[in-house]
C-alpha positions in Angstrom: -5.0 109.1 94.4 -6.9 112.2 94.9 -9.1 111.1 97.8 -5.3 110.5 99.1 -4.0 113.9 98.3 -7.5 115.4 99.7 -7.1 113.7 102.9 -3.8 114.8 103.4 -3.5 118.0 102.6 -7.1 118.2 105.1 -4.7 116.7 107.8 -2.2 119.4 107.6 -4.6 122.3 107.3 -6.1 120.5 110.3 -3.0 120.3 112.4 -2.5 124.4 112.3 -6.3 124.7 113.5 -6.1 122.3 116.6 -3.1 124.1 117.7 -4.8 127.6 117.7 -7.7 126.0 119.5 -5.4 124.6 121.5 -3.7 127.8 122.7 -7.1 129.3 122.6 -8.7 127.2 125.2 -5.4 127.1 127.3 -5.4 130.9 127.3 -8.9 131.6 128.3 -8.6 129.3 131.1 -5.6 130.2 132.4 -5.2 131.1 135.9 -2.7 134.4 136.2 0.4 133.7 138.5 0.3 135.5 141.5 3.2 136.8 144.1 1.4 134.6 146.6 1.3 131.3 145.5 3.4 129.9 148.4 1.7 131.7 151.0 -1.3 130.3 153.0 -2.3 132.6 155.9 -4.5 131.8 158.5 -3.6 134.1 161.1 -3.7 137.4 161.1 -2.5 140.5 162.6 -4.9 142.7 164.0 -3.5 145.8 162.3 -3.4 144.4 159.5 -6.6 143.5 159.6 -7.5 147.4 160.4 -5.2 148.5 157.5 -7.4 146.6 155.2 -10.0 148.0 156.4 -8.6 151.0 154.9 -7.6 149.8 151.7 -11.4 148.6 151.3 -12.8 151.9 152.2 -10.2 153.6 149.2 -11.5 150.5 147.3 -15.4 151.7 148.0 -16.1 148.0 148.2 -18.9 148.1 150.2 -20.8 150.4 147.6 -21.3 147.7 145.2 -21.3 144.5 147.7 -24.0 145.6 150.0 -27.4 146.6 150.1 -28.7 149.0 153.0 -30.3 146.3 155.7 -28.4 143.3 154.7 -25.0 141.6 155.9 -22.2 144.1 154.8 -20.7 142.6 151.6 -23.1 139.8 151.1 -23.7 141.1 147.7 -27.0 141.5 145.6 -26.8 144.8 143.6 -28.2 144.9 140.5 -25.7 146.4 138.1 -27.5 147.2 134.8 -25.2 146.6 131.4 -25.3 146.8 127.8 -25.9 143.2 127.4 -28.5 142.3 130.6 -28.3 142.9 134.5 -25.8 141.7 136.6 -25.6 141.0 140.7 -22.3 141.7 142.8 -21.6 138.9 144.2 -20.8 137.9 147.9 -17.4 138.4 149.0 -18.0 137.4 152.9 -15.7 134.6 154.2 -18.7 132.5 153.6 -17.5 129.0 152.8 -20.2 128.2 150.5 -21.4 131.4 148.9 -18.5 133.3 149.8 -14.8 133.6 149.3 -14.3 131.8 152.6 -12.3 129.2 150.1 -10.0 131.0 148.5 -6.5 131.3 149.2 -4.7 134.6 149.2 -3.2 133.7 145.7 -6.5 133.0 144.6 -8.2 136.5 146.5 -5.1 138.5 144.7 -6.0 136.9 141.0 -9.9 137.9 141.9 -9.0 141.4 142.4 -6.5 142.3 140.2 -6.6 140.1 137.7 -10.6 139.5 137.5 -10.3 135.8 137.2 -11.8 133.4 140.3 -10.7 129.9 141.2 -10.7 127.3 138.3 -10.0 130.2 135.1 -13.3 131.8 135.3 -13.2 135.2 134.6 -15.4 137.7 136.2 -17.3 140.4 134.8 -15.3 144.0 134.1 -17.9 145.5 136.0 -15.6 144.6 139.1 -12.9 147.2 138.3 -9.9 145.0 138.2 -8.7 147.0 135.4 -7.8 149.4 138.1 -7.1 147.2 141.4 -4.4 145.8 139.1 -2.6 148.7 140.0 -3.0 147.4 144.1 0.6 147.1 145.8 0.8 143.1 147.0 0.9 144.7 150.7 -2.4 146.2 150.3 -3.7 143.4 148.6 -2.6 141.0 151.5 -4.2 143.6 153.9 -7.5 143.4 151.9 -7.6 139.6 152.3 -6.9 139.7 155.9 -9.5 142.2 156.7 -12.3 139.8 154.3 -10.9 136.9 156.0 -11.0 138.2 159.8 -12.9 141.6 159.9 -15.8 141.0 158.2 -18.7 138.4 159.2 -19.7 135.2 156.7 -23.4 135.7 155.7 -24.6 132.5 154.3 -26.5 134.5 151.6 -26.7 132.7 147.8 -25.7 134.6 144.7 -27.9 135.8 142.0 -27.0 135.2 138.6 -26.7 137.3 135.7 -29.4 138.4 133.5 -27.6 138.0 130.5 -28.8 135.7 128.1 -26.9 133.1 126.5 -24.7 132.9 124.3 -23.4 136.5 125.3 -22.9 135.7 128.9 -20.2 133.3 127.9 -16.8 134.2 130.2 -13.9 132.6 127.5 -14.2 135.9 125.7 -13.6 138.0 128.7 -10.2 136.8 128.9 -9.5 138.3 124.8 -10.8 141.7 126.3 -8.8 141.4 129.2 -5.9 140.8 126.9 -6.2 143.6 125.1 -7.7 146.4 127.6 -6.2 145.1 130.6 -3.3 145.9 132.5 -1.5 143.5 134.2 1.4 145.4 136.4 0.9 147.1 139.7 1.6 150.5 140.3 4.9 151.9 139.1 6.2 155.2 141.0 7.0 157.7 138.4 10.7 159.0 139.7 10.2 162.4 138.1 7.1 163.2 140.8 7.4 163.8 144.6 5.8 161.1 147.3 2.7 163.1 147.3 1.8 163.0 144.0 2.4 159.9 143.3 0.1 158.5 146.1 -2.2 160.8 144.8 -1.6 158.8 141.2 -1.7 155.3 143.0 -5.2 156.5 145.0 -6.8 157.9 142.0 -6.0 155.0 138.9 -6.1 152.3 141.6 -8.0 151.8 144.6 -10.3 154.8 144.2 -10.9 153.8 140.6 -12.3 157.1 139.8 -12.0 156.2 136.2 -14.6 153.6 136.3 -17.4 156.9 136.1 -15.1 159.5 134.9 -13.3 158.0 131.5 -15.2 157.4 128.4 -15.8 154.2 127.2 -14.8 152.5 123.8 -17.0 150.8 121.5 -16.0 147.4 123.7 -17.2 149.2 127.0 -13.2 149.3 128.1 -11.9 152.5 129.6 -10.3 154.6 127.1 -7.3 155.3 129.3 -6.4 154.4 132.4 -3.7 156.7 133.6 -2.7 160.5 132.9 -0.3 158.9 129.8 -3.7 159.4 127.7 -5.6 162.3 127.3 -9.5 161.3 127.7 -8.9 159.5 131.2 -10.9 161.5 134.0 -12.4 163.8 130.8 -15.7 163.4 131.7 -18.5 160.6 130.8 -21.9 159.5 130.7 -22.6 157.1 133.1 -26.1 155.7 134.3 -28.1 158.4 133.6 -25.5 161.1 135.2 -22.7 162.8 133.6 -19.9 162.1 135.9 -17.4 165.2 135.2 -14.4 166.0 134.6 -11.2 165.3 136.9 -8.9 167.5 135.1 -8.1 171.0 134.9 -11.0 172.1 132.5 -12.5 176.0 133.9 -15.9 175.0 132.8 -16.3 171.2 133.1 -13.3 170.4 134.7 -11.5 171.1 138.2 -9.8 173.7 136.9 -11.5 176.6 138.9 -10.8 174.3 142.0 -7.8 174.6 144.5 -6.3 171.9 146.2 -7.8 172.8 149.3 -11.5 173.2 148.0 -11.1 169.8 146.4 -9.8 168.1 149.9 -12.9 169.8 151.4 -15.3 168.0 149.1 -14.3 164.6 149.2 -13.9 164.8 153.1 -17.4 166.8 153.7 -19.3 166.4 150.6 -19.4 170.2 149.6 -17.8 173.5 148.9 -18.3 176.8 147.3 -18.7 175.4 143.8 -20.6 172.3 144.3 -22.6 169.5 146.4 -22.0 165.8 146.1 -24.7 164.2 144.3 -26.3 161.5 141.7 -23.4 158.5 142.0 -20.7 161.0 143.5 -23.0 160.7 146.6 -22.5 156.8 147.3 -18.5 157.7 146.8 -18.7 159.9 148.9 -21.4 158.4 152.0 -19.1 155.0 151.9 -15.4 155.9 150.5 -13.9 159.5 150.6 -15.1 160.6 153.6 -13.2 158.1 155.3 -10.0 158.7 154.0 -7.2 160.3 155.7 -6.4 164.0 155.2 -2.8 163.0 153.7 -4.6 161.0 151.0 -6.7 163.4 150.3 -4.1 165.7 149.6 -2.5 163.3 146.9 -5.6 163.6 145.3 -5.6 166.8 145.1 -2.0 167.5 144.4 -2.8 164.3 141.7 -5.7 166.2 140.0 -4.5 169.1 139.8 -1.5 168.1 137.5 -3.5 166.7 135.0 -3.9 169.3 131.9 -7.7 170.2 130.3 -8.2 170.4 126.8 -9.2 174.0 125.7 -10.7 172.5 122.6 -13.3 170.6 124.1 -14.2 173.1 127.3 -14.3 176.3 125.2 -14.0 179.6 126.6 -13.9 180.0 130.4 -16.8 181.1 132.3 -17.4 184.7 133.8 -20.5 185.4 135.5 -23.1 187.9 133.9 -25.7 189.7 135.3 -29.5 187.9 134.6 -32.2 189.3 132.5 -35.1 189.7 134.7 -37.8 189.5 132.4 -40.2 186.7 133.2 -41.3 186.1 129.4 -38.3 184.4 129.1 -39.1 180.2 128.5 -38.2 178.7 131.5 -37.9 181.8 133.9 -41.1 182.0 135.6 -40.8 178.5 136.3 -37.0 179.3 137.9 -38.6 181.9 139.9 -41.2 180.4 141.2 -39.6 176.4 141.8 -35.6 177.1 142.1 -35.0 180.6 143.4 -35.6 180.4 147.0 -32.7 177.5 147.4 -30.3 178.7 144.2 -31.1 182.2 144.5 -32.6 184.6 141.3 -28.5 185.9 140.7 -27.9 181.9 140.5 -24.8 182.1 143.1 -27.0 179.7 145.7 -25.6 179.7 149.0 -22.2 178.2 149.2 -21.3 175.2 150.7 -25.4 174.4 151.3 -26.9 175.3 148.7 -24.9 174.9 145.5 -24.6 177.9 142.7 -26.1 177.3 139.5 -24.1 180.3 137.9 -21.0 177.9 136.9 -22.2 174.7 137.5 -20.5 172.2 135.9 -24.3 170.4 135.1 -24.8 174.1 132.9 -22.0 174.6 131.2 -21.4 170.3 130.2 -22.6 169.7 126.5 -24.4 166.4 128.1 -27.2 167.8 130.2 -27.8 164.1 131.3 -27.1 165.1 135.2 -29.6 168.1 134.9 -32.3 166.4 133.7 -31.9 163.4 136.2 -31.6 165.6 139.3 -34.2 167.9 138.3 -36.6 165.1 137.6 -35.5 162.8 140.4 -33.8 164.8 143.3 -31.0 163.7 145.2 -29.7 161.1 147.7 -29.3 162.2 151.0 -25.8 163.3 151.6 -24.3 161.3 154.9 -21.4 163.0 156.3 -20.2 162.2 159.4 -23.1 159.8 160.3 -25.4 163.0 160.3 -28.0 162.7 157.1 -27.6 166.5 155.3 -31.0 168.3 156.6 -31.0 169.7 152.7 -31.5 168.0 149.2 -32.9 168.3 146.0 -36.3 167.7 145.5 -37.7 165.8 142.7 -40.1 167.6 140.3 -41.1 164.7 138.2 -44.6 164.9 139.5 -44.6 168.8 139.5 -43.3 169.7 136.2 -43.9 168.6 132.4 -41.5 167.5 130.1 -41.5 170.7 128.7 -40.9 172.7 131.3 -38.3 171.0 132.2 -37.0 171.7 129.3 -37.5 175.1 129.4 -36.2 175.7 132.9 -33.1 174.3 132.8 -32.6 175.4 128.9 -32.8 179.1 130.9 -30.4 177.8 133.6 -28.0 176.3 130.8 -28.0 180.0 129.3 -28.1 182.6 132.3 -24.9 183.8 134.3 -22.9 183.6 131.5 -23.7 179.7 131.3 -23.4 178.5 127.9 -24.5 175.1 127.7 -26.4 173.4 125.2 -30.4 173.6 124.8 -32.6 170.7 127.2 -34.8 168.9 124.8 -38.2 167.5 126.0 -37.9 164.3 124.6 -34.8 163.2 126.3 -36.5 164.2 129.3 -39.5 161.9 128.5 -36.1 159.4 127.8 -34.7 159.6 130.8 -37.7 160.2 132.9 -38.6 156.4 131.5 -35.0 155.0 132.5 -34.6 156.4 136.2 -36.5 156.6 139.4 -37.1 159.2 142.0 -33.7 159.5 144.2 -34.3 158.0 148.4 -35.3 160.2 150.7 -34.2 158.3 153.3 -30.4 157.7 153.9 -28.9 155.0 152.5 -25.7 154.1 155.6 -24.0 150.9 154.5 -21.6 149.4 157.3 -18.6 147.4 156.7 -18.7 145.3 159.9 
């Protein structure tokens, strides 16, 4: 009787569990509807084709799909993560390594919904958290451009570096659910056209808060539109401190106009500031490229969004240097950094950036000083002409400690009042990074 009663009540408690699995294992694998699952196009239109072109430039889809000497968009980056390396993967219309199979319903779940043919999800790395926000017609241009503009490169995929059991996909689809969008762009009716292209541009194809939101404790962005307040507020991101987008004096974009912010995403510079650690592959392969108009909705876009006096603190004034050379770190300015920066710290505008104001001095994360100090910069592209002027490194040239010391004086001079450089997150970083390319890196898209 009560091997009976065991076995029942088992059987019930059993039937609530295979359910849940059930609606587990149908909701991991579950393919997202799309707007396009009736279409099947095989033709094109050759401005359409152009106008994704375009859309993959605002996209910077080449940055992370290529490699400089390869097939455009034959994939092969290494993309280092918290759990193991990752590759980008080839998105030529290769038929066998490629996406040379997939339909456009199939393209549109890939990008904005981060799932591939058959359920399996793909890695947030691909920032369809943001492409979610793609219109369908830019979408369908994408696909046509992949489909007809760009060449199939028979090139195999690399897998991931992440060891089992974490590089399991099921669970992707539970993050997705919970830090994932799932609608497209949705005009706000109390802004003009212009801002709100600048709004689509920005949380969309430009994903700029895939390096300029901080991350939650599940690596998810910890907003994705101007509705929260850390989106664009600055974060560490691969060694760099990616900045931030909104109106902070010191940190921020708040001592920017709209004009001096159009002029360095279409040239690379301006009188505050030079493109450079991962600002300089945006800008080499996406914002260059983009047409004035858009770049005034970024601007316009930007510029709306409020800073948080809290976290800035008080603006920055300029102040006059001590000239003393006993000073730790100012002999070592003198003698390294003055003749490009200048001994006042004002540079020379629009070549040589200022160091009196610099975002990198006045940031509490003094991860993008370090990095470019020890490792120089990338060769700004603008224009197909390779900038005739970059940073240096000085990893072989300086010491730990001087380091330290130098840009600790930098951090504190001018009226700069960021925090203290400590040698051993130089040693730290100095161990995780290499020396920047001197060469230019010019990725092509056909």
């Amino acid at each position: 009787m009560n091997n009976r009663r065991f076995a029942r009540t088992a059987g019930w408690l059993a039937l609530p569990c295979l359910v849940v699995a059930g609606l587990l294992a149908w909701y991991v694998t579950r393919e997202p509807a799309s707007p396009f699952e009736q279409e099947h196009a095989t033709r094109f239109d050759p401005a359409l084709v152009s106008r994704g072109e375009y859309v993959a430039r605002l996209s910077d889809c080449v940055a992370c799909h290529s490699l400089a000497g390869k097939a455009p968009f034959a994939g092969g980056l290494e993309m280092a993560t918290p759990l193991g390396a990752i590759h980008a993967t080839n998105i030529t219309p290769d038929r066998d390594h490629g996406i040379g199979r997939y339909s456009l319903a199939d393209f549109d779940r890939a990008v904005r919904h981060g799932v591939a043919p058959g359920g399996r999800r793909l890695y947030p790395a691909m920032p369809y958290p943001s492409y979610v926000k793609l219109s369908d017609d830019d979408v369908k241009a994408l696909y046509a451009f992949f489909m007809k503009g760009v060449q199939p490169a028979n090139q195999a995929n690399i897998p991931s570096d992440i060891p089992w059991p974490l590089n399991m996909r099921w669970p992707i689809a539970l993050w997705n659910g919970v830090f994932a969008p799932t609608a497209p762009y949705a005009v706000n009716p109390g802004q003009d056209a212009l801002w709100n292209r600048g709004a689509y541009i920005v949380q969309g194809p430009g994903h700029c808060g895939s390096c300029h939101t901080p991350r939650g404790l599940a690596f998810n962005e910890k907003a994705l539109d101007q509705s929260g307040a850390p989106f664009l507020a600055g974060a560490l991101l691969d060694g760099w401190y990616a900045p931030s987008l909104r109106q902070d004096p010191n940190t921020g974009l708040g001592r920017w106009s709209e004009a001096q912010i159009v002029q360095f995403l279409k040239t690379g510079r301006n009188q505050h500031a030079v493109v450079y650690g991962s600002m300089t592959e945006a800008f080499n392969n996406s914002t260059q490229f983009m047409a004035d108009d858009d770049l005034a909705a970024i601007a316009r876009y930007l510029k709306s969004l409020p800073g948080d006096p809290q976290r800035d603190g008080a603006p920055w004034q300029y102040q006059v240097a001590d000239t003393r050379q006993d000073i730790p770190g100012a002999h070592t300015y003198a003698t390294r950094c003055a003749s490009c920066h200048g001994l006042d710290g004002k540079g020379q505008p629009e070549w040589m950036p200022p160091l009196a104001g610099a975002t990198s001095a006045l940031a509490r994360e003094s991860a993008s000083a370090v990095n470019i100090t020890l490792n120089g910069s990338q060769r700004v592209v603008a224009a197909g002409l390779p900038d005739a002027y970059r940073m240096p490194a000085f990893r072989e040239q300086l010491s730990d400690q001087e380091i330290a010391q130098v840009l600790t004086y930098v951090r504190s001079t001018w009226g700069n009042h960021g925090d203290a450089v400590d040698a051993q997150a130089v040693g730290k970083l100095r161990g995780h990074t290499d020396p920047a390319s001197s060469s230019p890196i010019i990725l092509h898209m056909r």
